[in-house]
C-alpha positions in Angstrom: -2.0 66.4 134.4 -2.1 70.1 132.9 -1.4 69.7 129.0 1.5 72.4 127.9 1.6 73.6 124.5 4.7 73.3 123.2 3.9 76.8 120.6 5.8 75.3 117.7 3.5 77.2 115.4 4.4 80.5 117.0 8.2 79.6 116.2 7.2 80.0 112.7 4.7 82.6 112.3 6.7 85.0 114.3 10.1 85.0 111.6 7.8 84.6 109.2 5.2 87.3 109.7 8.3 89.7 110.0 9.6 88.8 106.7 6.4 89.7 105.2 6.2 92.7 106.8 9.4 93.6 105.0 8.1 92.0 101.9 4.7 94.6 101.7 7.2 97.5 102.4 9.2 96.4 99.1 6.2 96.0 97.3 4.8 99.4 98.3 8.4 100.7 97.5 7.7 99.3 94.0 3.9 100.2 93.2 4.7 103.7 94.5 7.1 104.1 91.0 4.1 102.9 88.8 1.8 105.1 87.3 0.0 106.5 89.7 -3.6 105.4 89.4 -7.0 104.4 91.6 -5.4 100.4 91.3 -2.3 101.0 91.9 -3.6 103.3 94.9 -5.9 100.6 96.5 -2.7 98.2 96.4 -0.3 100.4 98.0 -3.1 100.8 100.8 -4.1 97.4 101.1 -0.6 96.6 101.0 -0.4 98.9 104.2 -2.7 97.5 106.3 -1.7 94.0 105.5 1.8 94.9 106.6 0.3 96.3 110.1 -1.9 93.3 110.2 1.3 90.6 109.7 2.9 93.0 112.4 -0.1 92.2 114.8 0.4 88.2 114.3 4.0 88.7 115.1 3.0 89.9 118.3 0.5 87.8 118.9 3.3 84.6 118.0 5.9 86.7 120.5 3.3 86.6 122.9 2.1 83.0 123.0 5.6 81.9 123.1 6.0 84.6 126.2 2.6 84.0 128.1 2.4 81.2 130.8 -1.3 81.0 130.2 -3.9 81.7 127.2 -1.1 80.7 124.8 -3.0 78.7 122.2 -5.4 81.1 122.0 -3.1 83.9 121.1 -1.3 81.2 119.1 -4.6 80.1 117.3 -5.3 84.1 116.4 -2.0 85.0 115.1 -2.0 81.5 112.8 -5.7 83.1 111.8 -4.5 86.2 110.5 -1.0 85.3 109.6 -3.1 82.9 106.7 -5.5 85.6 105.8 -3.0 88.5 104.8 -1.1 85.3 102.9 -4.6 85.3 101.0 -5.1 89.0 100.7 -1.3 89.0 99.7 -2.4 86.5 96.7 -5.1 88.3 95.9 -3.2 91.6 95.1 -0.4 89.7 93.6 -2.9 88.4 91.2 -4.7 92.1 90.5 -0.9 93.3 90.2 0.7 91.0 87.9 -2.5 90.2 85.3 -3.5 93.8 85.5 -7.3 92.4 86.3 -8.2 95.9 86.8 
């Protein structure tokens, strides 16, 4: 009998990953009326790419809930960097709000 994911993971990440898209946008909007210096620089990059990244695991979620076949693995990839950029997002937030540079 051929096993069928059911992609119940994807139902989250894809929402979610959105939302977080919106959430680095807000928080570029807000480290772009800082005083501009090199931190505050880095973060509103890294805050970029993370945002493109969460965009890439919402596609990758869209896609494993769309794909007859291969859906786990685009499932498993999307959970992967969904839970990264929730790290890197930590990471910043911590540099950002204790000023640890």
């Amino acid at each position: 009998m051929k096993q069928k994911y059911l992609n119940d993971l994807s139902h989250h990440i894809l929402p979610n990953s959105s939302t977080m898209v919106g959430v680095c946008i807000m928080v570029i909007t807000i480290v772009k009326t800082l005083s501009p210096d090199f931190v505050h620089y880095l973060i509103d990059e890294a805050l970029a790419i993370i945002s493109v990244v969460f965009m890439v695991s919402a596609l990758l979620s869209f896609l494993s809930i769309r794909a007859n076949n291969h859906s786990q693995k685009l499932e498993t990839y999307a959970e992967i960097l969904f839970l990264i950029e929730l790290g890197s997002m930590t990471i910043i937030t911590l540099v950002l709000s204790f000023d640890l540079f």
